[in-house]
Every structure is written in structure tokens, then in C-alpha cells.
N, C-alpha and C positions, 0 to 999 in steps of 0.2 A: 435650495438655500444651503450654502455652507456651515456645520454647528458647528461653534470657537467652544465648547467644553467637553472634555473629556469622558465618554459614556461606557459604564463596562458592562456592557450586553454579552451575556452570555447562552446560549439556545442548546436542546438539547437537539438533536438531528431525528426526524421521526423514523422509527421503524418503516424500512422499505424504500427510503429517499436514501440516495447516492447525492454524493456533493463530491466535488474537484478540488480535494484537497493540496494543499500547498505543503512542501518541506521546510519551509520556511517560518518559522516563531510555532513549533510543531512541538508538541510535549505529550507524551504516551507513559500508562504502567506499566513499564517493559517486564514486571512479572506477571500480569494478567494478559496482554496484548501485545507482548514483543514478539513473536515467533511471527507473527504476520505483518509485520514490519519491514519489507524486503520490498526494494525500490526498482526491483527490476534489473535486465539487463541494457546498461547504457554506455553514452561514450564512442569512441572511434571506432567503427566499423561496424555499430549498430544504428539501425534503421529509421529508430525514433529516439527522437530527445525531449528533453523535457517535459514528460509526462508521464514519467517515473514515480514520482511523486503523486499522481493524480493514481493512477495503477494501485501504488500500493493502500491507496484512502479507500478503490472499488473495493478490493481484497477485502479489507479490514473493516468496511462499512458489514460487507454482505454475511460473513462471519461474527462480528457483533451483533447483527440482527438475528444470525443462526440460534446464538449462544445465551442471547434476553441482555446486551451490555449496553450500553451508552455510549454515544459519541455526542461531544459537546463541541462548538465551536464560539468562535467571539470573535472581539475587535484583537489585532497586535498588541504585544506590550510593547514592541521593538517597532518602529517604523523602520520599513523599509524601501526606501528611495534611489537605489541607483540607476540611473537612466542606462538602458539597454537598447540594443539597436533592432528594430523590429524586423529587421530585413533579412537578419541573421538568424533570430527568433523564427519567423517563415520558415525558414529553411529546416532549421533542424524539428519542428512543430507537425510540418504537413502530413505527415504521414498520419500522425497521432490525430488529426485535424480529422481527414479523412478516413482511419479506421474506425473512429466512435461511433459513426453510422450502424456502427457490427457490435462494438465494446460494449455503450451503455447498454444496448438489448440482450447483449449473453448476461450481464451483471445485476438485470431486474428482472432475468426469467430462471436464473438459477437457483438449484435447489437441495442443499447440502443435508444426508441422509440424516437422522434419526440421531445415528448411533454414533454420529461425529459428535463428541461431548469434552474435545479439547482444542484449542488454537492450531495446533499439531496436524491432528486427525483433520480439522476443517480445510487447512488449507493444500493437505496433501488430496484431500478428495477436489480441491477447486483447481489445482494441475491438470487431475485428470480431465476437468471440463473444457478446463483449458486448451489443452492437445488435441480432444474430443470433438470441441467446436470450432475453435479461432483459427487452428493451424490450417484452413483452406484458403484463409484469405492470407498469407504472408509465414513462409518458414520462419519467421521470429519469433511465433507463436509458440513451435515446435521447442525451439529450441527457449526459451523463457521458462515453461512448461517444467523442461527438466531442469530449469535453475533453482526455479521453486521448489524440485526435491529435492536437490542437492544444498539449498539455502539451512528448510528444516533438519536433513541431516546433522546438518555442521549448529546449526542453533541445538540440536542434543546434544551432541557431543561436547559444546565449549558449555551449554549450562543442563548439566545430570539433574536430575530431581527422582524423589525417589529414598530408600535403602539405602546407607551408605554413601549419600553424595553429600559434596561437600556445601554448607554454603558460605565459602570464604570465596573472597571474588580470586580468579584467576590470576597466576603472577605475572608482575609486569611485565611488558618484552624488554629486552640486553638494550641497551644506549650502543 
């Protein structure tokens, strides 16, 4: 049965449940949970599309669960309706389709150390599992692995915390 009223259901996601997250009507504390925030590598001449976005929800689910944080989900505030063509979706998906058989089971048996007790810390240890496990099935793996270190790098370097760091946001880029 179709509901004609508008219901704002909101859930919290339970500890230990991965969900397929969407980029799309997507809102994060980018000071508590930005650093794991990073959609992967996508686009022309990589392997999988479209589930960049779902990647960076494992990430960040398995990490919150690490860290005791909460992931909420609900209904859109935004509908989103553009018809897309499923044949093209196929194509650039299968991969993605086809590796989750490996993905969801690295991402409900992984087990991030102890002494991981920042966003930082957790997701440079989930590289390493990354490289560790995944890189047999698909050198994307391999190479994703080190994006994820080089993501965190550069999320230090553009936001310092700490002694001495700034918090005025960074100046705009030149027009």
C-alpha cells in the first residue's frame, strides 16, 4: 500500500550491521567522522563505479562501531528522481556486484586494534586490511589501500589539530 503522508523515521543503525550507504541526501560531523569520509577511487580507468559511496558507508560504519559512535539513517529530505539507465548502471556496478561476495565478509570480520582511538588511527589500520585481504581478488584493491593513506595524509595536513593549529577555515582558492 502506497502512504500519501510524510513520515520522518529516523533509525539508529545497530552496532555490527553494515548498511549500503548512498551519497546522496548524505550529512556527516565532518569534525568527528570526516577523516573517513573518502569515496574511494573512481571514474575513468577504474574498475568499479558506483559504489564509492557504498565503500565509504563500510568504512565508516566499521569504525563507528570501533569507536562506540552512531550512524543514523531515515527517509530523504530531498527526493531524488532522475531516471537512469539501468544498462549503463550494469556496467559500470558489476564488478562491485560481484566483488561483495569478498567485501561484506572482510567488513563483518574485521577487527580494528585496541589502541586505534581516532578516525585517523582506525582507518589507516583498515588500509592495512585492506592490502592484507582484498588485494587477491583485484589490484584495485592494492591500489585503493594506498589511496586511503594518502586520503588521511592530506585530510592532516589541510585540517592540523592540535598546538598551534589554526581553526580558521582555510583560504579560498584564486578565481
Amino acid at each position: 500500500m502506497y502512504a500519501c503522508r510524510y513520515v520522518d523515521a529516523v533509525l539508529t543503525i545497530p552496532k555490527g550491521t553494515l548498511f549500503p550507504m548512498c551519497g546522496m541526501n548524505l550529512g556527516f560531523n565532518r569534525d568527528l567522522i570526516g577523516p573517513a569520509m573518502y569515496f574511494g577511487l573512481m571514474g575513468d580507468g577504474q574498475p568499479i563505479g558506483r559504489y564509492d559511496d557504498m565503500w565509504a558507508g563500510w568504512c565508516t560504519k566499521v569504525i563507528c562501531d570501533h569507536l562506540n559512535l552512531g550512524i543514523k539513517t531515515g527517509l530523504p529530505y530531498i527526493w531524488h528522481s532522475k531516471a537512469s539507465n539501468p544498462f549503463v548502471n550494469l556496467k559500470k556496478e558489476y564488478k562491485g556486484i560481484y566483488w561483495q561476495e569478498d567485501i561484506i565478509p572482510f567488513f563483518q570480520a574485521v577487527k580494528l586494534p585496541k589502541e586505534c582511538t581516532t578516525v585517523q588511527q582506525c582507518y589507516l589500520e583498515l588500509a592495512k586490511e585492506v592490502k592484507a585481504k582484498l588485494s587477491d581478488i583485484d589490484p584495485y584493491f592494492t591500489k585503493l589501500a594506498d589511496a586511503m593513506v594518502t586520503w588521511i595524509e592530506a585530510w592532516d595536513e589541510l585540517n592540523p589539530t592540535g598546538p598551534g593549529a589554526s581553526s580558521a577555515a582555510p583560504p579560498a582558492a584564486a578565481k
